[in-house]
C-alpha positions as CSV (number, residue, x, y, z in Angstrom):
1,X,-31.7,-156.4,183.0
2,X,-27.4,-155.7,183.7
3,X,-27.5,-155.3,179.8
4,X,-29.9,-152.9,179.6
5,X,-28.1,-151.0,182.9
6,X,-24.9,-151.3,181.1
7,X,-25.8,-149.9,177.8
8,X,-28.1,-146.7,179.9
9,X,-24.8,-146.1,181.8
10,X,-22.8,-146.1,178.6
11,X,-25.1,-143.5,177.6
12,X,-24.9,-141.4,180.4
13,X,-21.1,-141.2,180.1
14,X,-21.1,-140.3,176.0
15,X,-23.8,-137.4,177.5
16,X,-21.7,-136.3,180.2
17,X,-18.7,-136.2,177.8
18,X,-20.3,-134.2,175.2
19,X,-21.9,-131.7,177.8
20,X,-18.1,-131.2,179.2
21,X,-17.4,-130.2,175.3
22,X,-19.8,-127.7,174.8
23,X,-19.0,-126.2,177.9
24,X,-15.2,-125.8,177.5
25,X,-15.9,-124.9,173.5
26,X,-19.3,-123.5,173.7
27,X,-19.1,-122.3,169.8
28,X,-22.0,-122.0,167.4
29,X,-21.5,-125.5,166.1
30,X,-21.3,-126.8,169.1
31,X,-24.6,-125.6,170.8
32,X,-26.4,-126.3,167.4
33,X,-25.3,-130.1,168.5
34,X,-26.4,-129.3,171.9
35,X,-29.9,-128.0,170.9
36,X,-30.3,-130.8,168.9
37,X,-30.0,-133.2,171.5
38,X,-32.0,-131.2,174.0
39,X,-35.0,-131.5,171.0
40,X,-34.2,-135.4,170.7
41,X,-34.2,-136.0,174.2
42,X,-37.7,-133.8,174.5
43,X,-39.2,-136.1,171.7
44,X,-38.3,-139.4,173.4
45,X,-39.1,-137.7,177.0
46,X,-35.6,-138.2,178.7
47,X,-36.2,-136.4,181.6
48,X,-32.7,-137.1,182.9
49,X,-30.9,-135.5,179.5
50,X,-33.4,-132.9,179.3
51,X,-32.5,-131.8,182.7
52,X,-28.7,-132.3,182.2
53,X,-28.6,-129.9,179.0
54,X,-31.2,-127.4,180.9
55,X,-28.1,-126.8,183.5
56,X,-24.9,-127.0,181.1
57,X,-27.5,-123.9,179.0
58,X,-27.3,-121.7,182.2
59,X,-23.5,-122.1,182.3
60,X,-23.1,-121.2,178.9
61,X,-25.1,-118.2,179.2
62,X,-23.3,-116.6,181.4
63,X,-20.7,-115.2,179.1
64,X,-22.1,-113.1,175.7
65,X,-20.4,-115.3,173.0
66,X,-22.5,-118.3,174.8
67,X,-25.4,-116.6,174.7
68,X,-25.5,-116.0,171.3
69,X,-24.2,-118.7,169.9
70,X,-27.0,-120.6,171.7
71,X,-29.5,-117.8,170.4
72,X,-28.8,-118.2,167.1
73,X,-28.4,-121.9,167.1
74,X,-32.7,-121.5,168.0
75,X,-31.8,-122.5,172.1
76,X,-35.0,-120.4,172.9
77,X,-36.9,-121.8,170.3
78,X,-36.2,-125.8,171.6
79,X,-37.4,-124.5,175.2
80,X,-40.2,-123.0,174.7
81,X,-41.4,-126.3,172.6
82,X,-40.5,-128.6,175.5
83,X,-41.7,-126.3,178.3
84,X,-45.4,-126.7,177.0
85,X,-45.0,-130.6,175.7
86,X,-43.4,-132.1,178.2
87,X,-43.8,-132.9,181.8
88,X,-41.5,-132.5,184.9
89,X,-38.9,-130.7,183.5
90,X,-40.7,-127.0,183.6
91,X,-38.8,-125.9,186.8
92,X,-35.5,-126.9,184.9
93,X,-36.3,-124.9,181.4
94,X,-37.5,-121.9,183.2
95,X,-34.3,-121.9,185.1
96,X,-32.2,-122.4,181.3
97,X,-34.2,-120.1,179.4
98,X,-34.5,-117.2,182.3
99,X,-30.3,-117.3,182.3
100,X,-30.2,-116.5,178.7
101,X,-33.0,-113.4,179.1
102,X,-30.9,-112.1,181.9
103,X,-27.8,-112.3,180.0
104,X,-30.0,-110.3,177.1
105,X,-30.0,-107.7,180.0
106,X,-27.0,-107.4,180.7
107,X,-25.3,-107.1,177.4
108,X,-28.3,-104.6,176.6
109,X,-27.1,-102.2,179.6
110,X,-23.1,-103.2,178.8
111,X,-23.6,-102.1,175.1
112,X,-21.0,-98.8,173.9
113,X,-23.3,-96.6,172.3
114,X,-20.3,-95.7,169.9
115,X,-20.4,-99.1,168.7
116,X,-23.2,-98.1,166.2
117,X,-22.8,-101.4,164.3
118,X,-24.6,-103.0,167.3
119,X,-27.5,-100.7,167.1
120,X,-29.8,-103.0,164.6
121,X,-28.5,-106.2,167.2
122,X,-30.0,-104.0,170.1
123,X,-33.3,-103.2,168.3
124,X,-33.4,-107.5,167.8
125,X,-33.2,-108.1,171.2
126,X,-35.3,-105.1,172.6
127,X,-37.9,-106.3,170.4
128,X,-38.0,-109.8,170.9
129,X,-37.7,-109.3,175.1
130,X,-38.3,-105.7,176.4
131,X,-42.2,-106.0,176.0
132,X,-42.4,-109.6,178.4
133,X,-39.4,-109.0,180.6
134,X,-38.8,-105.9,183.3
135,X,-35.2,-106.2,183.5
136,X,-34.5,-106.3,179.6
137,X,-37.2,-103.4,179.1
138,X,-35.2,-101.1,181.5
139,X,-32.1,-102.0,180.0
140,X,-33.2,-101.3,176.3
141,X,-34.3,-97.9,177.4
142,X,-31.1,-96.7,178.6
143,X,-29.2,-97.9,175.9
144,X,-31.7,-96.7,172.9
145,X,-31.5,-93.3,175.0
146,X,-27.6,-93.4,174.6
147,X,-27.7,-94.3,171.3
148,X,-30.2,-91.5,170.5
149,X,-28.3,-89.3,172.2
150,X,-24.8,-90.3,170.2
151,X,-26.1,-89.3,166.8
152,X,-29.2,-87.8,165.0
153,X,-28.7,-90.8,162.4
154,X,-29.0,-93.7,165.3
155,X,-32.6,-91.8,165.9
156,X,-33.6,-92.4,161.8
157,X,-32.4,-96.3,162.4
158,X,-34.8,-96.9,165.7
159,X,-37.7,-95.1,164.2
160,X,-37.0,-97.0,160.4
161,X,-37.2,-100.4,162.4
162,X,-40.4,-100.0,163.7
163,X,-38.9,-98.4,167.3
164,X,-41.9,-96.3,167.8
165,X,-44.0,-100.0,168.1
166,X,-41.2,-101.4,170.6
167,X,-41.3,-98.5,172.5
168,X,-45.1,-98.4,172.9
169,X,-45.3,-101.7,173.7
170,X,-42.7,-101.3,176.8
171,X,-44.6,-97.8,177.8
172,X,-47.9,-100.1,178.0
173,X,-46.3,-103.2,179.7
174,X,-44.0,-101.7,181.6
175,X,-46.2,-99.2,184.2
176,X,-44.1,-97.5,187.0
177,X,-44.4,-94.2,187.0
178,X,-40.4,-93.4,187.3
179,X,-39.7,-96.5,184.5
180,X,-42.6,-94.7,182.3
181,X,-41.0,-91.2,182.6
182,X,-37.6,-92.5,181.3
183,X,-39.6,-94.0,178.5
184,X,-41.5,-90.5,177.4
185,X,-37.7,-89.3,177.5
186,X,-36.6,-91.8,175.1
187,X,-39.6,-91.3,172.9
188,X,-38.5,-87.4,172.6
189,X,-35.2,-88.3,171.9
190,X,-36.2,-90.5,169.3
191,X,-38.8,-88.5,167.9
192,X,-36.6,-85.5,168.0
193,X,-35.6,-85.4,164.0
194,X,-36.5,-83.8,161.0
195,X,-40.7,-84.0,160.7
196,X,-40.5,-86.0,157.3
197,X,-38.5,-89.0,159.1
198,X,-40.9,-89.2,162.1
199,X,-44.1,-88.4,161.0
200,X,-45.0,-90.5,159.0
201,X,-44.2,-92.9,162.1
202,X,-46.5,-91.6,164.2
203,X,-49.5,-92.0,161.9
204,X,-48.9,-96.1,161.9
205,X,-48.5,-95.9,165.5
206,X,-51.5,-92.9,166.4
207,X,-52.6,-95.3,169.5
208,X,-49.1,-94.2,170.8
209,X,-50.8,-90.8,171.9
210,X,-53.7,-92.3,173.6
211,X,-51.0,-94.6,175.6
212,X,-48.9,-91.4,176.4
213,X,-52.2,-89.5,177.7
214,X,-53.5,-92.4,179.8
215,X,-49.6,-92.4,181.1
216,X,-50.2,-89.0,182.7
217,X,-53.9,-89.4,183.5
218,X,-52.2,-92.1,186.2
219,X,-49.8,-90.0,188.0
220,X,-51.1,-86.5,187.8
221,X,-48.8,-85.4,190.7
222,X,-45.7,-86.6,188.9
223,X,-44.2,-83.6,188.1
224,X,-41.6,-84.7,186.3
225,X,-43.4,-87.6,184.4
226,X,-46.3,-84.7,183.5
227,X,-43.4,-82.4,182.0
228,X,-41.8,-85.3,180.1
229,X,-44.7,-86.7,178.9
230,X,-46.7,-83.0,177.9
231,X,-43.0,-82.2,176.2
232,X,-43.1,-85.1,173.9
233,X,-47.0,-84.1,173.5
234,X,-46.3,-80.7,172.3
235,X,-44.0,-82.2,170.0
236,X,-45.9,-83.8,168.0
237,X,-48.7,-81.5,168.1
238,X,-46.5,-79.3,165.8
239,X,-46.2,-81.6,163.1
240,X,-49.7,-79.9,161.2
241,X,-51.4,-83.2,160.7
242,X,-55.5,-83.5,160.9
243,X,-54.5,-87.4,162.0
244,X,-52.8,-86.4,164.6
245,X,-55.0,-83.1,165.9
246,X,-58.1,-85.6,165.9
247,X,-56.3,-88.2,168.2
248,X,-55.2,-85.6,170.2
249,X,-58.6,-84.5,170.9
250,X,-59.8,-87.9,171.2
251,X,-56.9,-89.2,173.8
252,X,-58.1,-86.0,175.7
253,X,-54.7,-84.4,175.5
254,X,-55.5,-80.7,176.0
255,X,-57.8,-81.6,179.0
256,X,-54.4,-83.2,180.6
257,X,-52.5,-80.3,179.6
258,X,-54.6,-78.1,181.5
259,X,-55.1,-80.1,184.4
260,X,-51.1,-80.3,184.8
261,X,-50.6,-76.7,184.7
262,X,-53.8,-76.3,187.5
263,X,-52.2,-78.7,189.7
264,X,-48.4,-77.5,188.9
265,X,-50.6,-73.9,190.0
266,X,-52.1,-75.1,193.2
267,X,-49.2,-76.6,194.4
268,X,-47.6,-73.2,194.6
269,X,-44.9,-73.9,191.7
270,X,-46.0,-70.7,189.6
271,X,-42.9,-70.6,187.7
272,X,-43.3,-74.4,186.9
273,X,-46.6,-73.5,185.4
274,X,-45.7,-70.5,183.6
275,X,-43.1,-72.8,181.8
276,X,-45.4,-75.5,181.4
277,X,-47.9,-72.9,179.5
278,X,-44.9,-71.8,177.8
279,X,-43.7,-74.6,176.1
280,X,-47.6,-76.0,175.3
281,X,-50.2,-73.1,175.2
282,X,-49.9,-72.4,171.8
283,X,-49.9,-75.9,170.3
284,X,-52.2,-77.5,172.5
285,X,-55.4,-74.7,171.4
286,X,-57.9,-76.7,169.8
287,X,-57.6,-75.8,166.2
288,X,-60.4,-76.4,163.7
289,X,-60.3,-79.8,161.8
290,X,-60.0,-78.0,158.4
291,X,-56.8,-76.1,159.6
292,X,-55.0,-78.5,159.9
293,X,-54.0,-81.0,156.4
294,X,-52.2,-83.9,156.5
C-alpha cells in the first residue's frame, strides 16, 4: 500500500514539474507534449491530471503565442473528445476550452487591418468560432469590416474563401437587431466589388437573401437596420440575374421594401422615405422572368 503511495506521489511531482515547463516555455513542442498527456490521462481516466492540465491550458491561453501554439498542437480537438467521454471533469474542460475561444476574441478584435498577411488566419478562426460563440462573432465582424474597408483586394479574399457562407451563418445565429445591422454593413462592404467577383457568390449562397429579408421582416421599426439591410438588397438586385430576381420575389423582398418606405412615411420622416425610394424604386420593380438572364 506505502509502495503504491510512493510511486503515485512520484508521479504527481514528474506532473507537476512538467506543467511548470510548459507554462514558463509554452512553445509548440511543448503543448504538443502537453496535449498528449491530457489525451493519455483521458484514456486511463485520471481525473486528477486531466484536471491539472485543464488549468495550466487556461494560463497558457491568456497570451496569443499560447493560444496558438496550443491550437495548432489540436488542444481543442483533445477537449472536446474528453468532454463527451469522460466523467467529472466537464466543469474543468469547459473552463480550458472557453479561455482559448475568448482569447480567439480578443486577438480577432486586436488584429491591424494593415497586417493583410493575417487576413486568411482571421477567416480560419471566424469560421471555425463566430457561428457558435457571441463574443468571437462580434469580433469577426468588426475586423472583416476593417479589412474590407483597407482594400478592394481584402473584399476578393473574404468572398474567394467562402465569406459570404461565414457571414450568413453569423447573421442567422447571431439575432440582435443592432449586432444584425453591423452584419448587413459588412455584407455591403464585402459585396461592394466588381459584379464578376461577387456574383457568382451569391448564386451558391441564394438562401443569403431570404436570411437578409426575414432580418428586416423582424425589426420593421429599425430604421437604421431597414436602410442597411434594403441597401445591400438593392445591391444585388442590380446584378441582372433571373436566379437572383426569382429569390427575390420568393424571399418577398419588394413587399419589405415597400413596407419600410410606408412606415419610414407614417412616422413623419418624408425625406427618409424619399431617399429610401431613391436608392431602391427602380431596382426593386418586379421585372418579368424573361428580362432578366443569368
Amino acid at each position: 500500500m506505502a509502495a503504491k503511495k510512493k510511486i503515485a506521489d512520484t508521479k504527481g511531482n514528474m506532473v507537476g514539474t512538467f506543467l511548470k515547463q510548459v507554462l514558463a516555455n509554452p512553445s509548440e513542442r511543448e503543448c504538443g507534449k502537453l496535449v498528449k498527456l491530457l489525451a493519455e490521462s483521458g484514456n486511463r481516466d485520471d481525473i486528477d491530471t486531466v484536471q491539472k492540465v485543464c488549468e495550466v491550458i487556461g494560463q497558457i491561453a491568456d497570451t496569443d503565442e499560447g493560444f496558438f501554439a496550443m491550437y495548432r498542437t489540436g488542444t481543442l480537438e483533445t477537449l472536446t473528445a474528453i468532454q463527451e467521454n469522460m466523467d467529472g471533469v466537464q466543469l474543468d474542460v469547459k473552463v480550458a476550452y472557453n479561455a482559448m475561444v475568448q482569447r480567439v476574441a480578443h486577438w480577432l478584435s486586436a488584429v491591424d487591418h494593415v497586417e493583410f498577411f493575417k487576413l486568411p488566419q482571421v477567416l480560419e478562426l471566424a469560421t471555425r468560432f463566430a457561428a457558435e460563440y457571441v463574443s468571437v462573432a462580434i469580433a469577426a465582424v468588426a475586423t472583416l469590416d476593417r479589412f474590407a474597408m483597407q482594400q478592394v483586394a481584402h473584399r476578393v479574399t473574404i468572398l474567394s474563401a467562402n465569406g459570404l457562407n461565414l457571414i450568413h451563418k453569423i447573421l442567422s445565429a447571431h439575432r440582435s437587431p443592432e449586432f444584425c445591422q453591423e452584419t448587413l454593413v459588412l455584407l455591403f462592404h464585402v459585396c461592394d466589388v466588381p459584379a464578376e467577383n461577387v456574383k457568382p457568390m451569391i448564386l451558391k449562397e441564394l438562401s443569403l437573401i431570404k436570411s437578409v429579408v426575414e432580418t428586416l421582416d423582424q425589426a420593421p421599426v429599425n430604421m437604421r437596420l431597414q436602410i442597411a439591410g434594403l441597401r445591400l438588397l438593392t445591391l444585388w438586385q442590380n446584378y441582372e440575374s433571373k436566379k437572383i430576381n426569382e429569390m427575390m420575389r420568393e424571399a418577398g423582398a419588394y413587399e419589405c421594401f415597400r413596407n419600410a418606405c410606408d412606415n419610414v412615411s407614417k412616422a413623419g420622416f418624408t425625406h427618409a422615405a424619399a431617399w429610401l425610394d431613391t436608392i431602391g424604386g427602380a431596382a426593386f420593380e418586379e421585372k418579368a422572368p424573361t428580362v432578366q438572364v443569368v
